[in-house]
BAGU-359766 format. One record per residue (C-alpha): residue number from 1; x, y, z. Coordinates in steps of 0.2 Angstrom, whole numbers, plus 5000, padded with zeros to 4 digits. Example, Ala and Ser with C-alpha at 12.3 -4.5 7.8 and 13.67 -1.06 7.14 Angstrom:
2
[pt 1,[5062,4978,5039]]
[pt 2,[5068,4995,5036]]
***
This chain:
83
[pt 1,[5000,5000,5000]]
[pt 2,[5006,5016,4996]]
[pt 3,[5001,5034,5008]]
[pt 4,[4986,5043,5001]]
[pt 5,[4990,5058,4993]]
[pt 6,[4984,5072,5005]]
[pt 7,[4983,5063,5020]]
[pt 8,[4995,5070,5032]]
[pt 9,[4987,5059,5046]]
[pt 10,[5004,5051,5052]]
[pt 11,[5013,5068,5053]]
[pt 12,[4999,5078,5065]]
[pt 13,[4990,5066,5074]]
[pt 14,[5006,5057,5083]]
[pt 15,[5017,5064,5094]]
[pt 16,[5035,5062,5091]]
[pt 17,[5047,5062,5106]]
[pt 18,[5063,5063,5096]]
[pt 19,[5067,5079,5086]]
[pt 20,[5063,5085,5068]]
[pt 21,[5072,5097,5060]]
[pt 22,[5064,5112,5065]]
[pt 23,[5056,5105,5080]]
[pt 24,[5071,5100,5091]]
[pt 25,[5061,5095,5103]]
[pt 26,[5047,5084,5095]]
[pt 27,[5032,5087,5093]]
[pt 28,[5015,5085,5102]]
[pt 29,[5000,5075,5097]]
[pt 30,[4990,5084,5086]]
[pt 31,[5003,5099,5081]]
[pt 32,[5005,5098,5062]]
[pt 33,[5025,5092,5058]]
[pt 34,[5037,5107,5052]]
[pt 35,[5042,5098,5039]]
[pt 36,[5025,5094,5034]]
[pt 37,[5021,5103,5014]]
[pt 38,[5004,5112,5011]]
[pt 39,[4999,5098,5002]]
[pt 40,[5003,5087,5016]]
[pt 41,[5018,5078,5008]]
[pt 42,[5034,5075,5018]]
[pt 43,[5049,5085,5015]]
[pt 44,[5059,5073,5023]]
[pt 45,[5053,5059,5015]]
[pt 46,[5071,5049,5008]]
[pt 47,[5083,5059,5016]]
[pt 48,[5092,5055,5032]]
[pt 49,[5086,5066,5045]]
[pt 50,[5070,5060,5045]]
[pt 51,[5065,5052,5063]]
[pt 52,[5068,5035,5063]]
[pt 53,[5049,5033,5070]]
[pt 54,[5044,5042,5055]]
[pt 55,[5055,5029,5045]]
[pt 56,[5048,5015,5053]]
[pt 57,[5029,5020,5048]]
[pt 58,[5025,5010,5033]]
[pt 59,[5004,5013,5025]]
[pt 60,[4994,4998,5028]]
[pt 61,[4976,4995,5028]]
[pt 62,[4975,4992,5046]]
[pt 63,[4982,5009,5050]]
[pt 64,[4978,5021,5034]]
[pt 65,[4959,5011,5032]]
[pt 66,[4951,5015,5015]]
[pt 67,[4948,5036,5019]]
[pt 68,[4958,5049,5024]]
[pt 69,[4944,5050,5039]]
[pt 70,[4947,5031,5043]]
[pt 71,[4966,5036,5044]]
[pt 72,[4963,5052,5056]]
[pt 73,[4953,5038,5069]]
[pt 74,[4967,5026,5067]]
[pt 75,[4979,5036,5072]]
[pt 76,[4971,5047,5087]]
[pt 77,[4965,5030,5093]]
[pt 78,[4984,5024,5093]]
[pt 79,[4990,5040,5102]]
[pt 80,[4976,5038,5114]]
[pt 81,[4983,5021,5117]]
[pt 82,[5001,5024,5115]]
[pt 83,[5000,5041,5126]]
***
């Protein structure tokens, strides 16, 4: 499975403890990523300084679902879990 264009959901719904460039502290749960584009794609994306928890996410149906909407509730539902 490949990410859904526009989605976004993995890079403002999570919080991320280890730091992004631009954000040397991590970010909090639902705080949109600095290195997030307008059109939700990930600058990082390929290049080494991307976090190694952002790395390790890879699109699947059980966490992406069939919608953008069924993302979004994946993934609060995992930070509520994981928080």
């Amino acid at each position: 499975m490949d990410c859904r264009v526009g989605c976004g959901a993995c890079c403002i719904v999570p919080s991320i403890s280890s730091p992004i460039p631009g954000m040397p502290h991590g970010k909090p749960a639902f705080v949109r990523c600095s290195q997030l584009a307008a059109d939700n794609h990930c600058l990082l994306f390929g290049k080494p300084e991307r976090p190694r928890v952002c790395v390790s996410l890879r699109p699947s149906l059980e966490m992406c679902g069939g919608t953008n909407e069924e993302a979004w509730g994946n993934f609060v539902k995992l930070e509520q879990l994981t928080s």
